[in-house]
C-alpha positions in Angstrom: 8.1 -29.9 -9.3 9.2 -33.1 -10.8 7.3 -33.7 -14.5 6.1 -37.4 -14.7 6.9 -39.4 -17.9 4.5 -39.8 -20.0 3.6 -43.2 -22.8 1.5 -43.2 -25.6 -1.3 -45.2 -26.7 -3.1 -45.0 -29.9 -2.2 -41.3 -29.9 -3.3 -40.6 -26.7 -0.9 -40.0 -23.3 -1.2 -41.8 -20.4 0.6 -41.1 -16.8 3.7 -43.6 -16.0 3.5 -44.3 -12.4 6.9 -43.9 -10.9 8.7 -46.1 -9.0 8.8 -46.2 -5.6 11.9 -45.0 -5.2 10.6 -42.2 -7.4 7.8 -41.5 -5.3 9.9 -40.9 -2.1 12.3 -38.7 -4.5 9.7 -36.7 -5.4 8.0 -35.9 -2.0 11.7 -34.9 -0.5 12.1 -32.7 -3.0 8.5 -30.9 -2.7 8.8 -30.9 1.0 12.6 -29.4 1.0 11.3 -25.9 -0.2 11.8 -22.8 1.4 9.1 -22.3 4.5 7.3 -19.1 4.1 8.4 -18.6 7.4 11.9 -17.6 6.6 10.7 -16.0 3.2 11.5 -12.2 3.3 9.9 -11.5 -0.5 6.4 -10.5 -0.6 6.6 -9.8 3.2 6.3 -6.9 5.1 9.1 -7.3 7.0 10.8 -4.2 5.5 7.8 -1.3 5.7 7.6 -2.8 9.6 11.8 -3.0 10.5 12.2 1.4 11.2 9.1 1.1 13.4 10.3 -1.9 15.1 13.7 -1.1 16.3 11.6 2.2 17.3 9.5 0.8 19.6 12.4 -2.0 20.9 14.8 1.0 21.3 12.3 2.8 23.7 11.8 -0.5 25.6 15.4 -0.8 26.1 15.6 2.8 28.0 12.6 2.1 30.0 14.2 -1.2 30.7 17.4 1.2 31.6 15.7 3.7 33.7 13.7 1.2 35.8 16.6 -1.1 36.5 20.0 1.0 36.5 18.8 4.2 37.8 15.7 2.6 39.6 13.2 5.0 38.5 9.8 3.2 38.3 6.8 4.3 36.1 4.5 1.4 36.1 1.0 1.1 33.7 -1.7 -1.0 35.2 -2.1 -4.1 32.6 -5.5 -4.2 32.9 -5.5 -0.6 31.1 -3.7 -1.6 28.1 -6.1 -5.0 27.7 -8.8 -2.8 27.5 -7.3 -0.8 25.0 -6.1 -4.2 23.1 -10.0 -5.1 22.3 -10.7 -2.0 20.4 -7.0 -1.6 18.6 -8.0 -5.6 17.9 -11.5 -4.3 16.4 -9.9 -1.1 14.2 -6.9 -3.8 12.9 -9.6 -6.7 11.5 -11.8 -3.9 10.3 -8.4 -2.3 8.0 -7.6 -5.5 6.7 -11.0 -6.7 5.6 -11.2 -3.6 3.9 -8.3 -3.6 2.1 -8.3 -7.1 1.0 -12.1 -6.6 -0.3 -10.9 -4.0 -2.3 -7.9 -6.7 -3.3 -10.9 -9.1 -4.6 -13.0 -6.7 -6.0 -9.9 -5.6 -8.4 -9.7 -9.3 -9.2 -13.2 -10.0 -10.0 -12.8 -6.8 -11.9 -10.3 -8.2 -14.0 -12.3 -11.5 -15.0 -15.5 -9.7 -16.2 -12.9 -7.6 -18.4 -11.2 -10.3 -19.9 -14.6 -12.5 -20.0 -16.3 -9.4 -21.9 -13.2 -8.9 -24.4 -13.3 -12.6 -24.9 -17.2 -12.4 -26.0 -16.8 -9.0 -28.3 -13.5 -10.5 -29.8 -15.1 -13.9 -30.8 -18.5 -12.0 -32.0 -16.6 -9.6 -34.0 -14.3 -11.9 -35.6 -17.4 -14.3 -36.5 -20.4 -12.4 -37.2 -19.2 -9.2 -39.1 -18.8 -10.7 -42.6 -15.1 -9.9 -44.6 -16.1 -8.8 -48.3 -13.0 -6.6 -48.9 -9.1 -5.8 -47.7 -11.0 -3.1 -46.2 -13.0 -5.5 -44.1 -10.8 -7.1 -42.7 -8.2 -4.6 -41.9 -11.1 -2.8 -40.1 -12.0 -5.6 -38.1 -8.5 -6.7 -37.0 -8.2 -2.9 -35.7 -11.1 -3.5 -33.7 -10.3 -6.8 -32.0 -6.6 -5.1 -31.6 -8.6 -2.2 -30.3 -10.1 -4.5 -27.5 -7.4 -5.6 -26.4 -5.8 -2.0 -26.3 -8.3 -1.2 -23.9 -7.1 -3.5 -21.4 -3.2 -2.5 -21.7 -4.4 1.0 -21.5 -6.9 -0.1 -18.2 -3.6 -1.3 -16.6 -1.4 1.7 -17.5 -4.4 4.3 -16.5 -4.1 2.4 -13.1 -1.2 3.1 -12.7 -1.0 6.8 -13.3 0.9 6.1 -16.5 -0.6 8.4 -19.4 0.5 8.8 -23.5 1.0 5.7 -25.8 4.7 5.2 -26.0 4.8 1.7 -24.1 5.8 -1.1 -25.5 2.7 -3.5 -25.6 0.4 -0.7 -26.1 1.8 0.4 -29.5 1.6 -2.5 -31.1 -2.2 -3.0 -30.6 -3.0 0.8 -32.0 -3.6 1.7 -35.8 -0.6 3.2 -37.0 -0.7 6.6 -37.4 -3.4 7.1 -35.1 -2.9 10.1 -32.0 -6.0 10.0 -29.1 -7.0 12.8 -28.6 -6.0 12.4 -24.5 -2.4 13.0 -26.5 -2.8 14.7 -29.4 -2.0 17.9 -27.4 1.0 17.0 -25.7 2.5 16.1 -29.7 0.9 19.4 -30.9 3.1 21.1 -28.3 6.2 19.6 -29.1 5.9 19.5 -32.8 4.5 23.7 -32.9 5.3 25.4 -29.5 4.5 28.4 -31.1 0.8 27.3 -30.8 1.3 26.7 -26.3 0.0 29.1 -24.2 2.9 30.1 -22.3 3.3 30.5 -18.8 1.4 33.4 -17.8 3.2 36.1 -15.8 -0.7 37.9 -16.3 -3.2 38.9 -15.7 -3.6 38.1 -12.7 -5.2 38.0 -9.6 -4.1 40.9 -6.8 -6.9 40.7 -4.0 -5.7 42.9 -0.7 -8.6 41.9 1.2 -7.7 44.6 4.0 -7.9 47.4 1.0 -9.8 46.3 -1.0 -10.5 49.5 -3.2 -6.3 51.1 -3.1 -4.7 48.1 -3.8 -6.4 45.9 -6.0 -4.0 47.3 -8.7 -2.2 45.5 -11.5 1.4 46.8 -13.4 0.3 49.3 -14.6 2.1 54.2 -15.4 2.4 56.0 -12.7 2.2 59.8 -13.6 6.0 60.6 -14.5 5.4 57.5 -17.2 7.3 54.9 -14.9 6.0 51.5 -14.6 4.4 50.7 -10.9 5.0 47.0 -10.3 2.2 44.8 -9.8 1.3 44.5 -5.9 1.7 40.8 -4.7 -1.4 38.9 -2.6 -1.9 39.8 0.8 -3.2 37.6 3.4 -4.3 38.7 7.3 -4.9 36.1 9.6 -6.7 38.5 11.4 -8.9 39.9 8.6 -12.4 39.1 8.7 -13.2 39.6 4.9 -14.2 36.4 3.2 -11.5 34.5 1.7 -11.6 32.8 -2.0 -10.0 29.9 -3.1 -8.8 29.1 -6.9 -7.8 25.4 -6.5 -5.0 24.9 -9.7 -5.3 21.3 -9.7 -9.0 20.1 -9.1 -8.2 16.0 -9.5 -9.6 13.3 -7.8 -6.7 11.2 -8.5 -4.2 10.9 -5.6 -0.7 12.5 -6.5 1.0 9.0 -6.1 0.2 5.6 -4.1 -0.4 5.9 -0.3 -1.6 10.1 -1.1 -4.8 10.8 1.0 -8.0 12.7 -1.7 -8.3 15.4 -0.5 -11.7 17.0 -0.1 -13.9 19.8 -1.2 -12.9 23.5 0.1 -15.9 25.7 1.6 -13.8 28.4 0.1 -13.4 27.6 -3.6 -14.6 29.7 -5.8 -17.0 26.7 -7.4 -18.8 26.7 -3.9 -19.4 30.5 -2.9 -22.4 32.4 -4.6 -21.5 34.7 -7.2 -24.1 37.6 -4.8 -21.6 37.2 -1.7 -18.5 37.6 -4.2 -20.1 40.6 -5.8 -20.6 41.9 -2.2 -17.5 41.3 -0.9 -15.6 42.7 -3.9 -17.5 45.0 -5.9 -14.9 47.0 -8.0 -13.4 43.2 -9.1 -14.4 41.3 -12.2 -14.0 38.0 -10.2 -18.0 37.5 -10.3 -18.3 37.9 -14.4 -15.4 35.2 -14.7 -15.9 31.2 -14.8 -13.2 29.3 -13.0 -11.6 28.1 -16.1 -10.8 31.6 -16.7 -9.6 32.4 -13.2 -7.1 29.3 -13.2 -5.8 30.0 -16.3 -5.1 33.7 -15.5 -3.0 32.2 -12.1 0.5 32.3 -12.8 2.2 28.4 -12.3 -1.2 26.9 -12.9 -1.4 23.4 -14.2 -3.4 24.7 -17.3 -0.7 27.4 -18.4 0.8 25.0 -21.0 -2.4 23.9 -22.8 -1.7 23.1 -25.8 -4.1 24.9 -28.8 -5.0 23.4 -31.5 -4.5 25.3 -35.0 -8.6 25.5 -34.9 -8.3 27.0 -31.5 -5.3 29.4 -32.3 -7.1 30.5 -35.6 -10.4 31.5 -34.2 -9.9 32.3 -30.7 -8.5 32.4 -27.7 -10.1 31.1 -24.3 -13.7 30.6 -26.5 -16.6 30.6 -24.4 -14.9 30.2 -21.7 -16.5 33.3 -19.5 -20.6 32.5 -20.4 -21.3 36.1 -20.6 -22.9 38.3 -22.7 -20.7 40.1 -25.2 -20.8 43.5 -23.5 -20.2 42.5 -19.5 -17.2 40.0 -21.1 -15.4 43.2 -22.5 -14.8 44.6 -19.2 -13.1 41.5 -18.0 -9.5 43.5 -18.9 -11.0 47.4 -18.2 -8.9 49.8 -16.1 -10.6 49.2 -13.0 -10.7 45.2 -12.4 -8.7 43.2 -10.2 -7.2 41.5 -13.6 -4.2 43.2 -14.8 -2.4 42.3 -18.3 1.3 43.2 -19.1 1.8 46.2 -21.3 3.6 44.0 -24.0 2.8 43.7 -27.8 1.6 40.4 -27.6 -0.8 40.6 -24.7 -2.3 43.4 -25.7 -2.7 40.9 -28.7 -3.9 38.9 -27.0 -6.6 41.2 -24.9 -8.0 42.7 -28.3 -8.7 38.9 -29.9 -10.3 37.8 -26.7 -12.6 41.5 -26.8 -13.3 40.8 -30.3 -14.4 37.6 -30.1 -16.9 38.6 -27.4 -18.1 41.4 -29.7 -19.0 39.2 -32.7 -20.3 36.5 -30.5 -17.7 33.6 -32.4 -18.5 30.4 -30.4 -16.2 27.3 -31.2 -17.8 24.6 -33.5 -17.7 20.9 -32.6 -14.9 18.9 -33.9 -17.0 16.5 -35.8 -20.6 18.3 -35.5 -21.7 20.6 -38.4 -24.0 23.0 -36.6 -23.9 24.3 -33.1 -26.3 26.6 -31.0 -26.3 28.8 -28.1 -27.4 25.5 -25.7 -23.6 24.3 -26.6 -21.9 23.1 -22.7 -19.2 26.2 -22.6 -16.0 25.3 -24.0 -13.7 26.2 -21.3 -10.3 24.9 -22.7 -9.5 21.7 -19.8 -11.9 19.0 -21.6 -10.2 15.4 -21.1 -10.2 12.1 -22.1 -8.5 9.1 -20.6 -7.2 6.7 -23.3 -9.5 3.4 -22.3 -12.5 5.3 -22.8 -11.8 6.9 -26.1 -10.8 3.3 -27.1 -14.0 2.0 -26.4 -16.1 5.1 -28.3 -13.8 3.7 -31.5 -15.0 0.3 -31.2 -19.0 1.2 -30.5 -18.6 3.5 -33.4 -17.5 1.0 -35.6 -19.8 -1.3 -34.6 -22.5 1.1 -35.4 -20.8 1.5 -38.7 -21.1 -2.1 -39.5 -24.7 -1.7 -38.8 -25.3 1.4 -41.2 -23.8 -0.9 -43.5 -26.2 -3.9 -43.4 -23.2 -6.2 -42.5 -24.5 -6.8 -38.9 -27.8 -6.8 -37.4 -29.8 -5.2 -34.4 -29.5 -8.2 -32.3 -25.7 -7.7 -32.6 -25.4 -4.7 -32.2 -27.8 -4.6 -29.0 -25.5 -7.5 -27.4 -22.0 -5.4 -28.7 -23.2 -2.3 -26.7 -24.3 -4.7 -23.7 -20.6 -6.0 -23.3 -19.2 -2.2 -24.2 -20.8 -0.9 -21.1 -19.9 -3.6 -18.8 -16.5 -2.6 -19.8 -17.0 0.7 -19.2 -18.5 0.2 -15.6 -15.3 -1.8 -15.0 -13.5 0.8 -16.0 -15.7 3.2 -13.3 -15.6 0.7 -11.0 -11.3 0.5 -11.1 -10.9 3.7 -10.9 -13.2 3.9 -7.8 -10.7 1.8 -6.4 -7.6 3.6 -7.0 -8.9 7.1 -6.8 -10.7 6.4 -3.4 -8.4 5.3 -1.0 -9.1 4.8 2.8 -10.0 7.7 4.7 -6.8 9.5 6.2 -8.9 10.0 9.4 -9.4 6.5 10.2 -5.4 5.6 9.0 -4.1 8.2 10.9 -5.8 7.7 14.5 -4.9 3.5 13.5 -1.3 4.6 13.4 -1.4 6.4 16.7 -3.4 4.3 18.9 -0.5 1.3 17.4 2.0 3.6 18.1 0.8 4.6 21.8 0.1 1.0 22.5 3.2 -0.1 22.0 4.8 3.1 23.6 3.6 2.3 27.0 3.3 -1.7 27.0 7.0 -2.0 28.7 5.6 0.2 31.2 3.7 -1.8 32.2 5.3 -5.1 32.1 8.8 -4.2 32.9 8.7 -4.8 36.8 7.1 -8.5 36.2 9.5 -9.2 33.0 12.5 -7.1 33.3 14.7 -6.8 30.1 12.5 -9.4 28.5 10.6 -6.4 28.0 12.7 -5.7 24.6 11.7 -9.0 22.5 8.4 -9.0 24.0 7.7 -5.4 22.6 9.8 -6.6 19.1 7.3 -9.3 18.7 4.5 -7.1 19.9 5.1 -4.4 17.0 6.1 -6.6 14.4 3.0 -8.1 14.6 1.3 -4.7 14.6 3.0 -3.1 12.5 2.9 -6.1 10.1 -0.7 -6.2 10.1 -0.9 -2.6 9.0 1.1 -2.6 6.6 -0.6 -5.1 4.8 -3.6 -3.2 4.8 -1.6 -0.4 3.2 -0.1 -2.5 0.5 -3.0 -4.7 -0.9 -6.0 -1.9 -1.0 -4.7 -0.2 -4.4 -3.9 -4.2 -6.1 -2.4 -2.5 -9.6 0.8 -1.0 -8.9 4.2 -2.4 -8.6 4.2 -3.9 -5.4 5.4 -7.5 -4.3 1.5 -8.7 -3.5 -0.1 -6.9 -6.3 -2.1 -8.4 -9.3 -0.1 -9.8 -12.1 -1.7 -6.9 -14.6 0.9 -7.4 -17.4 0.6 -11.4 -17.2 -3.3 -11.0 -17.5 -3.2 -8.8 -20.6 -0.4 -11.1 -21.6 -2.7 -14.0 -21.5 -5.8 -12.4 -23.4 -3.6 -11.7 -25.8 -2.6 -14.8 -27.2 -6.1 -15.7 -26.6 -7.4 -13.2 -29.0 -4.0 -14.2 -31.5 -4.9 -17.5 -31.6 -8.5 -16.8 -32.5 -6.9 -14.8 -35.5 -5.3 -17.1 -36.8 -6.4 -20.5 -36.5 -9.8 -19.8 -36.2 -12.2 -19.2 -39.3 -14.2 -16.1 -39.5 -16.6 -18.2 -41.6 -16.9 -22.2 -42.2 -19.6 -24.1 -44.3 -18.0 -27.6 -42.1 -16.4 -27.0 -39.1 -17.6 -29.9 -37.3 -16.6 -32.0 -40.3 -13.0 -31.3 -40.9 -12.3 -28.0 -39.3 -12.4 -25.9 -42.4 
């Protein structure tokens, strides 16, 4: 768009109305754009073009058959106009879904950056600076603020760690989350990774239960009897259990249907029926940490330890069991089966050990612990925005041990903390919960077996018109689903997403020009800035 000049008067700009040749210059050149109508950028027109020349393709042999080779198979129109009211009903009803998840994610985004704006400008005014110390912890937590809403955007987007380049910056140096701390561990000491199990493991024959339940193990000549694999009989009518190696309710990548809860797992079947059903297995004394880990390829196999956890313990409280059912979890006659190696057997005699003294895992940061402890079962997690905002409330509370701050502050602090964490609840509700696959799926085939038989039933009125008419038909179609698709997660890469990177661009030089040109204390600021 064409600026307009500008004149100054006593400091103070005024508009310079252009001539009127200017005038008509300036409305060509506004009305000379490029229509949306030819604009292929931001459109659908790509997702829609396979499904299009589909449809047109099968058009064009009906058209074929019914005027070459004269075979006729008409549709009565008045079928497919019924049909049109309820695919018409099931279209509106997928859009208006998606684009109120679209406007929820943007309404989402304001009361984030309006609640960073209010902590950032009561942090940098009311917690007083008496030392360095002051004020480097206070930058850290304005920094840390904004930190939360880079790591918001890269949690969105399935991107985890903190090697990005505008999410560095804004953390204390030298400073590892612990939602990555374990992935470094591994990399710095993979002597301190669980491997890849190859056992123990599970061996269920559910059609033999009692013969062939058997794990590696000496036959009498002193050979070693490989491990029998798992059998499965379709026609078997023993109960079947399920050890689910990656229980997530994120989706594996955009457009990936949650999937839901199995009657099967072994979360969902009482421990009595498993005891029944298998009674010379130690599946019932086990939790289902303990079972996934003991699956060889599950997604826990390469858990990092800590040098704590390697130390003390392996697997620590992970099977809540008292000491002397816990020792049988290895015994000769279970379903769980270790290699006759060195380091298993290792292994087998810490885990036995442990149970026999009873050593429990202390807290991190908590002197004492007791038998109420929640089980440590070795798969706790953290995502990065949440821990950031535990760093901030704690040093809020900090600042009140301290007498630098007071209650009202700290009430008001915590107020906007936990609208940012139900924001953060409330995006990931979005993006982890994405339209049913049952309603997507039957929206795809009654499109699909619309436009299917619609030259059917206009090709003995239209002829080969039949071809654009169904083109237009299913781009339209086609176009309208496909927008549904593309705007119901708004924080990904796609053309009609939300700008996430220019938002947290924006707070940020918000925040950095509050830092610096802003005072953290003034005795006249109405009077000349200071």
């Amino acid at each position: 768009m064409h600026t307009l000049q500008t004149h100054t008067v006593e400091g103070y700009s005024y508009l310079k109305k252009p001539t009127f040749l200017g005038s008509v210059w300036i409305y060509t050149k506004e009305q000379l754009v490029w229509p949306d109508v030819l604009r292929w950028k931001g459109s659908v027109l790509l997702p829609t073009l396979p499904g299009v020349l589909a449809m047109t393709t099968v058009s064009c042999l009906v058209c074929l058959f019914h005027v070459t080779f004269e075979v006729s198979i008409s549709i009565p129109v008045s079928v497919l106009g019924t049909v049109s009211v309820a695919l018409g009903l099931l279209l509106a009803f997928r859009v208006n879904t998606a684009y109120d998840r679209y406007w929820e994610g943007r309404k989402l985004i304001q009361t984030v950056t309006a609640t960073i704006r209010n902590v950032a400008r009561q942090v940098w005014i009311n917690i007083p600076e008496e030392t360095e110390q002051d004020h480097l912890e206070k930058m850290r937590c304005i920094k840390l603020l904004l930190a939360f809403f880079v790591a918001t955007k890269h949690h969105l987007r399935h991107e985890y760690g903190i090697h990005y380049k505008d999410l560095e910056v804004l953390l204390p140096p030298k400073w590892e989350p612990a939602s990555v701390s374990k992935n470094k561990t591994s990399e710095a000491h993979p002597e301190l990774v669980k491997k890849p199990m190859t056992s123990p493991s599970i061996h269920i024959d559910l059609e033999n239960d009692d013969e062939t339940r058997q794990g590696p193990g000496e036959e009498a000549d002193g050979t070693t009897k490989p491990a029998l694999k798992k059998k499965f009989h379709i026609l078997s009518q023993a109960p079947a259990v399920m050890v689910s190696l990656t229980d997530s309710i994120k989706p594996k990548s955009h457009g990936n249907y949650m999937e839901s809860d199995d009657p099967t797992h072994i979360s969902n079947v009482r421990r009595s029926l498993i005891e029944q059903e298998f009674p010379n297995s130690t599946m019932p004394q086990m939790s289902t940490a303990a079972l996934k880990n003991s699956i060889p390829g599950s997604g826990d196999s390469r858990r990092t330890l800590s040098r704590e956890e390697y130390g003390s313990g392996l697997l620590d409280e992970s099977v809540n069991l008292l000491p002397e059912q816990a020792v049988h979890d290895y015994g000769s006659s279970s379903g769980i089966r270790s290699v006759p190696n060195s380091k298993s057997d290792h292994i087998k005699h810490r885990f036995l050990g442990q149970h026999r003294k009873s050593i429990k895992r202390r807290l991190d940061h908590s002197e004492f612990t007791s038998e109420e402890d929640l089980p440590y079962q070795g798969d706790s997690d953290l995502s990065l925005p949440l821990e950031i905002l535990f760093r901030v409330a704690l040093y809020i509370n900090q600042a009140k041990a301290a007498n630098k701050i007071e209650s009202t502050l700290v009430s008001v602090t915590t107020s906007s903390i936990d609208i940012l964490v139900n924001s953060l609840t409330a995006f990931e509700r979005i993006v982890h919960t994405p339209i049913p696959k049952a309603y997507n799926i039957h929206l795809k085939q009654a499109v699909v077996m619309y436009i299917f038989f619609l030259p059917f039933a206009l090709v003995d009125t239209v002829g080969w018109l039949v071809a654009p008419i169904v083109a237009i038909v299913s781009f339209t179609l086609f176009g309208i689903e496909a927008i549904g698709s593309e705007i119901e997660n708004p924080f990904g890469y796609d053309d009609n997403d939300l700008p996430l990177n220019k938002y947290c661009e924006e707070l940020k030089k918000e925040v950095e020009f509050i830092i610096y040109h802003i005072p953290s204390r003034s005795t006249s600021i109405l009077l000349d800035g200071h």
